[in-house]
N, C-alpha and C positions, 0 to 999 in steps of 0.2 A: 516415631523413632524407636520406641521402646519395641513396639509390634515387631517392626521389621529387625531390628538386634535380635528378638526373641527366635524370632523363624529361623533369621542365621545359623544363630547353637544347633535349631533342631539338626538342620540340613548336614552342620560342618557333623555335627555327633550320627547322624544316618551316616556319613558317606566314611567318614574313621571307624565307624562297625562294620563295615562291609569293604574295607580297603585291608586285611588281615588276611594273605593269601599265599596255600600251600600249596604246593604242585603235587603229593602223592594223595587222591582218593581215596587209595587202596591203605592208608591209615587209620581212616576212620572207622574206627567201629562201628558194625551196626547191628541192632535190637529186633527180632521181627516177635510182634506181638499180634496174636489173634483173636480182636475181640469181636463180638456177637452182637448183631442188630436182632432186637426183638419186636415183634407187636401181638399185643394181645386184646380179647375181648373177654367184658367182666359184666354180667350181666349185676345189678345192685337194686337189692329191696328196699322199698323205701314206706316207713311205717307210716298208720291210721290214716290206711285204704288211698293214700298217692299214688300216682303212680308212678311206676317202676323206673329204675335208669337205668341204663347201659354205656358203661364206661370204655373208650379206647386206652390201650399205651401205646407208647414208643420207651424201648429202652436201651443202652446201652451199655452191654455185659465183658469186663475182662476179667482173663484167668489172674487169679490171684496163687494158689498153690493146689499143686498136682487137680483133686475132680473140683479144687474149690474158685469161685467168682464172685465178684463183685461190679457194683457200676450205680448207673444213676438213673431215671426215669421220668416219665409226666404222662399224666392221664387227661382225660378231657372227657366229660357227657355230652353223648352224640344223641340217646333213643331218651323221651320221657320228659317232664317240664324242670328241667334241671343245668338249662342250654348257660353257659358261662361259667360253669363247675370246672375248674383247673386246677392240678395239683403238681407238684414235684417231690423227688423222692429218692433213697439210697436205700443199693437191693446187697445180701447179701444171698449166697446159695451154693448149692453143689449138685453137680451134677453127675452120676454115680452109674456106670455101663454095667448092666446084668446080662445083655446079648453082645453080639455085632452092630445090633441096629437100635435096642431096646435101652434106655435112661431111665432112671429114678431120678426126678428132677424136681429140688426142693429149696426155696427161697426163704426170706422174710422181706418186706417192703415196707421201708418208712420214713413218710415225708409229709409236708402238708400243705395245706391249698384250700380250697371248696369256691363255694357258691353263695347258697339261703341261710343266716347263719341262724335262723330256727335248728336245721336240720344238724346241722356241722360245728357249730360255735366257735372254737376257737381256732379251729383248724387243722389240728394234729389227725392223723389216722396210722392206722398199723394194718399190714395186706400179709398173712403170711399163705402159700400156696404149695401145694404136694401133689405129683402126678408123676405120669410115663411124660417121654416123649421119644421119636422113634429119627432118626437120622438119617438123609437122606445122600447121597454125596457131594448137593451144593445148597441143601436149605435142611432144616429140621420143623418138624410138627409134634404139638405137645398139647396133652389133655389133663386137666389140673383143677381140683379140689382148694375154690378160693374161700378166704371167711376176710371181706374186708370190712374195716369195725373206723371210723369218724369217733372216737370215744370219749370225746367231750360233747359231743354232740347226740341224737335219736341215730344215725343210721351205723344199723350191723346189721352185715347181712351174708347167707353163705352161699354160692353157688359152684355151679361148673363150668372154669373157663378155659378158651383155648388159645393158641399162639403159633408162629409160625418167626422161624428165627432162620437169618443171611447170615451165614461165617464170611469173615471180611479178614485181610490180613494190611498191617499198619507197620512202615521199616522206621526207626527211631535211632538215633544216638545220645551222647549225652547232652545234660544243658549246656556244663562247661567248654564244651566246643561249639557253641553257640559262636556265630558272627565271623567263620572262617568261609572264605571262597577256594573254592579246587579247579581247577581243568579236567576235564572230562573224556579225554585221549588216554588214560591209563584204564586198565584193567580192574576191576576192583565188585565187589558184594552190589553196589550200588547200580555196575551197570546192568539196569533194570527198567520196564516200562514207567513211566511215570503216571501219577495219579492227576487228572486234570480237574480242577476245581474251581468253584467261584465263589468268593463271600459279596455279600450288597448290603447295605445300607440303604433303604427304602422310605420312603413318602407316598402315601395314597389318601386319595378322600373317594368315601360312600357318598353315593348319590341317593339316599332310600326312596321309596315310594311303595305304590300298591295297600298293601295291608301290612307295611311293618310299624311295629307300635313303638311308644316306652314301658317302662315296668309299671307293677301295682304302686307306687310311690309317687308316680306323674299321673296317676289314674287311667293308664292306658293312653295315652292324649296317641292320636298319628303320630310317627316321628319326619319328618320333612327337611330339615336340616340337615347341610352337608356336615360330615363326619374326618376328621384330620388322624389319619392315623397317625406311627411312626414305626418301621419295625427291620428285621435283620432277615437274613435267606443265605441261605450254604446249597450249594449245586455241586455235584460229584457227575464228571460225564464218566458215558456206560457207554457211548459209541461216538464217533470223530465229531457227530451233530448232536445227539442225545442225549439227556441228563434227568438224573434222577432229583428233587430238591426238596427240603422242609422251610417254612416260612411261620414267623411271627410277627404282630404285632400288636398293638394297644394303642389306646385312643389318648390325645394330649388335645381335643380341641372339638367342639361342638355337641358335646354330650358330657353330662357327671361323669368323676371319673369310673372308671370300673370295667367298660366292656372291651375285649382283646380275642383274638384267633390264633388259632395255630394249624398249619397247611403240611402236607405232605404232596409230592403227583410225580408229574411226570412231563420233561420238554421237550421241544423236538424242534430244529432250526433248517428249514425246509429251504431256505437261501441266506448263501456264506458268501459275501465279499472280499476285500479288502479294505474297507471302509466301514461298513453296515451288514448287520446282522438280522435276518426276519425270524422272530420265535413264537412259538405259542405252546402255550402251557394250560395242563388241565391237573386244578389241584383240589382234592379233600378234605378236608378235615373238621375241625369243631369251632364254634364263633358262643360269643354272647357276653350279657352284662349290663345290666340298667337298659334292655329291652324286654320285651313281652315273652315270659315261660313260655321256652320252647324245650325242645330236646337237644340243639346242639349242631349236630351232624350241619355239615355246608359243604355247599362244592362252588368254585371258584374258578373258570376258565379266563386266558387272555390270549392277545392276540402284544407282541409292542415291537420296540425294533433296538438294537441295542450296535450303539456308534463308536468306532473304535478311538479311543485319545490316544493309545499308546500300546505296545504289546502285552502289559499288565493292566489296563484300564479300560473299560468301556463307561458310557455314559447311557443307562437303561430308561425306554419309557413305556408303559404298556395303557393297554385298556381293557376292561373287563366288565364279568357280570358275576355277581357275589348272590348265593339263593339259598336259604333252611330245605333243607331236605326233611325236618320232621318242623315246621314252622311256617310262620309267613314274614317272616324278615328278607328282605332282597332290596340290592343297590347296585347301580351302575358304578364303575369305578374306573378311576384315570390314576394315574401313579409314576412315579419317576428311581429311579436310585443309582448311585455310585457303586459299581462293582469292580470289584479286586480278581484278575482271573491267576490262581498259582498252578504250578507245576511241581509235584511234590514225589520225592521219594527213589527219584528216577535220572535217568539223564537221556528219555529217547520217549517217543510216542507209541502207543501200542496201538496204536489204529494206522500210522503213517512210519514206520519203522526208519524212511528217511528223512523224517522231524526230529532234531536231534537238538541241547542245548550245549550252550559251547564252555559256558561255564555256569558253575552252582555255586551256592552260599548253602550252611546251616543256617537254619529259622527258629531263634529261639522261642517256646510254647512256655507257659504254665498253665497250669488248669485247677482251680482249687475251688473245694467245700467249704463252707463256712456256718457258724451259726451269728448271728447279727442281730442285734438289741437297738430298737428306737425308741427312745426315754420321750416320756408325756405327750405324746401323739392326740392332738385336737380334733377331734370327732365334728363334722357335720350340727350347726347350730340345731336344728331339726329333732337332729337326736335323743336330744335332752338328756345327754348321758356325758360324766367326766371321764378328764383325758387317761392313757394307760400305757403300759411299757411295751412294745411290740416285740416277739422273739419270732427271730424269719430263719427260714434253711434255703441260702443262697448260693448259688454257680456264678462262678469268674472264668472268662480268658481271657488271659494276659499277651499278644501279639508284640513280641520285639521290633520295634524298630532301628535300634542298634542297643551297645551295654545301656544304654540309661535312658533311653526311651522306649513307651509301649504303649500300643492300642490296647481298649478294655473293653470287652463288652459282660454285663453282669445282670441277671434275670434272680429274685429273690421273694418268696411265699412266706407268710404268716400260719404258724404250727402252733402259739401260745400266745397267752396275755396276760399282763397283770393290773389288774385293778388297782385306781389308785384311791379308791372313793368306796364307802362301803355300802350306799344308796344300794339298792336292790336292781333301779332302774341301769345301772353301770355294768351289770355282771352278764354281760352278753358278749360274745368274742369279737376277734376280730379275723374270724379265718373268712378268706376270700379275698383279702389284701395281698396285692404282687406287685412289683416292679421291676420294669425292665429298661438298665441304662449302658450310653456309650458312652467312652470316657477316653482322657492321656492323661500316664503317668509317667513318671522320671524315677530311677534308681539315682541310690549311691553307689561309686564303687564299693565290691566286698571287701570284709576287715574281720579283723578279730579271728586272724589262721582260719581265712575262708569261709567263716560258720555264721559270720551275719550282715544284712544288706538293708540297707534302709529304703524306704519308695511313701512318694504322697502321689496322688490322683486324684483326678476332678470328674466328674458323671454330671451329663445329662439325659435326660429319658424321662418317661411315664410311669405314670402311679398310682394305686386308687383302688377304691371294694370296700366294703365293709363298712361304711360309715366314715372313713379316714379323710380329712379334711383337707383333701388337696386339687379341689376347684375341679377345671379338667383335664388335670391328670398334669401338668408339668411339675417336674422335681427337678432337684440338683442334690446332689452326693460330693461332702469332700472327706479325704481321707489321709493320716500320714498314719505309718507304720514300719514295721521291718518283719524279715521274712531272717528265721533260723534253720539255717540245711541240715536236717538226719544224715542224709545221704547224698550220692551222685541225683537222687530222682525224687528223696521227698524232702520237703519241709516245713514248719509249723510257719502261719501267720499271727500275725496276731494288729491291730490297728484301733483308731480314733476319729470320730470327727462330727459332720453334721449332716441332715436333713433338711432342704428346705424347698420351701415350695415359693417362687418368686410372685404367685399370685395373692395364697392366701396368709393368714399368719401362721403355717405350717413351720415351725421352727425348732428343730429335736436335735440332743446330742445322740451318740448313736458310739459302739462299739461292738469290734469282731473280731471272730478265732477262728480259722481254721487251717487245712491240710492240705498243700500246695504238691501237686504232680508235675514237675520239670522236668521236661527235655526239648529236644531239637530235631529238626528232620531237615531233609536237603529240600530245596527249591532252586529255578533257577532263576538267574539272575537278566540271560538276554530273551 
């Protein structure tokens, strides 16, 4: 009884945030912001005669004022025995025209993550970089003088790296028109192609076999045991069938915790029904973690079919073959997940000009940095080391479901530590710890002349590295806090609560601050 009253509120409170409905468009203001997709490659020295890593990015850069930018980033080790090495990161920079075509283009990078924590320890690192880059009129290219330094750790190293950056442009209004519907018959900024897009929530298990192992800690044993991932994927189409996607995951089930991927590629939907969808997707990127030193690099093809439940919902299932490109790790893979397909920004198709929606809502977004404290974190009995305070630099999005409900999905790296034990044997970090959770949270209404709002949230997801005593990999996160508004677009968080891990005696209080980005864009709604 209680279930079913609970779903009611959600349902009655979705359908009262989306029942708020204005007939002029052409009221709504809108923001157009142009931010930069980058990737780049970082070759990394790794000392007393290792060998070497080569690290990928992916980042995300907006103009902040006039040549200046900022945004966020993650790296991965693809080349070298250093395969499970993942970091996250906030870039600051500017980018400064000396020709028509020619940049001065100069950063700083800092975030943290890693791998072996021989090499990295706690986790913290600093990237700053200085080069040209030359402009093209739909992508740019940059050659750049890196010195990235792991400085609680052995590796600093300098090289020269390069990147290749997408200008993308992104149309916004504000948060507080959040949860308004329009018709689409008037004239207005908005009538514009729409941005066709897909989020998922995914499920896969590894099948390994061949020559993929465990780590030096299992003595190399075979690994043979199927592998339970859990992880998220964002798909951007580029033509009526085509999409471009990034995909992550992490393991909650058949392995210690620790080992996760992260994907980039490219889709292609070679037959479109009205029921069923046929795809196949070929994607790259970097894997590892309590398997056998590799270098990283993986590539990832599938073949699945994705079923339509409704014109915002399919029901996704694929199958695949997951391979190290610098290793011997490879699995057969089967997988499922729930995708959200939206229509954002627009009110018309730009592949079918008479695909058109009839009506749009604003989609309330947050997007906020944080830094985040986990008090007495129980290490791996093995270890023989006492517990310690974890400081992590984590990402949230906050997905409105109406004023007072919201999806959450939240990804968080370990950058410090604090000892709580002054044994010699304790002072070893804990960088290589990450977690990545989804979650529902509920707002209060705003109070206090607009300026503060309160919100608790529940997370579940995967968790695990470094010694961190959380079996394989399941966690829970709860949270209460309030959120104080700067402005129309930023404001401070700030929150409470715990850590825990339902298998082992994982059990931490845990607190966070940080800098919440609010706004809204149109989607539509049939």
């Amino acid at each position: 009884m209680k279930i079913r009253l609970l779903l009611g509120c959600l349902l009655l409170s979705i359908y009262i945030g989306t029942a708020q409905e204005h007939s002029s468009l052409s009221s709504l203001k809108q923001y157009t912001l142009q931010p930069k997709i980058r990737l780049n490659y970082i070759p990394v020295s790794i000392p007393n005669n290792e060998v070497d890593m080569d690290l990928g990015g992916l980042h995300y850069l907006l103009p902040i004022y006039k040549q200046f930018y900022g945004g966020i980033n993650t790296h991965a080790a693809l080349v070298g025995y250093q395969g499970g090495l993942f970091t996250i990161g906030l870039t600051l920079g500017v980018n400064q025209p000396i020709t028509n075509h020619f940049y001065i283009d100069a950063n700083l990078d800092y975030g943290g993550g890693g791998g072996y924590r021989l090499l990295i320890n706690k986790g913290a690192y600093i990237n700053p970089n200085i080069g040209l880059s030359y402009q093209f009129p739909k992508f740019n290219i940059g050659l750049q003088y890196s010195h990235f330094n792991f400085y609680t750790g052995i590796i600093k190293s300098n090289a020269v790296s390069l990147y290749v950056e997408i200008p993308t442009d992104v149309h916004v209004s504000k948060y507080q028109k959040s949860h308004q519907t329009y018709n689409t018959n008037i004239k207005s900024p908005w009538n514009r192609p729409f941005t066709k897009g897909g989020f998922m929530m995914k499920f896969d298990q590894y099948f390994p076999f061949g020559g993929t192992r465990k780590d030096a800690e299992r003595n190399s044993e075979l690994l043979t045991n199927t592998l339970y991932l859990i992880g998220f994927e964002y798909q951007k189409y580029i033509t009526e069938n085509s999409f471009v996607f990034i995909h992550t995951d992490a393991i909650y089930k058949g392995l210690e915790a620790g080992f996760m991927d992260i994907f980039g590629g490219f889709g292609y939907e070679p037959i479109q029904t009205k029921y069923v969808d046929v795809f196949t997707k070929l994607a790259l990127g970097a894997s590892g973690g309590r398997i056998q030193a590799e270098g990283g690099a993986t590539i990832y093809p599938t073949i699945g079919l994705d079923f339509k439940i409704s014109n915002h919902f399919t029901l996704s299932t694929h199958a695949g073959y997951v391979r190290a490109l610098d290793g011997d790790f490879e699995a057969y893979a089967l997988g499922a997940g729930l995708r959200y397909i939206s229509k954002t920004g627009g009110t018309y198709s730009k592949f079918s000009p008479n695909e058109k929606v009839s009506k749009v809502k604003t989609q309330g977004l947050r997007v906020s940095v944080q830094h985040q404290t986990y008090f007495k974190l129980q290490r791996f009995q093995r270890e023989n080391r006492g517990p310690l305070d974890l400081h992590l630099l984590a990402l949230q999005l906050n997905y409105d479901l109406s004023p007072y409900f919201y999806l959450a999905g939240q990804t968080a790296f370990a950058y410090e530590a604090t000892y709580l034990k002054e044994d010699i044997r304790n002072k070893i970090g804990a960088g290589g710890y990450a977690d990545g959770m989804v979650g529902l949270g509920v707002y209060s209404p705003i109070f206090a002349k607009e300026k503060l709002q309160l919100f608790a949230e529940a997370f579940v997801g995967a968790g695990g590295g470094a010694g961190i005593d959380t079996g394989e990999g399941i966690i829970n996160k709860l949270k209460v806090g309030a959120y104080v508004r700067i402005n129309h677009y930023l404001s401070l968080l700030a929150s409470g609560g715990k850590v825990i891990s339902p298998i082992t005696n994982l059990n931490s209080n845990n607190i966070n601050l940080g800098l919440s980005i609010d706004f809204s864009t149109l989607t539509s709604i049939f």
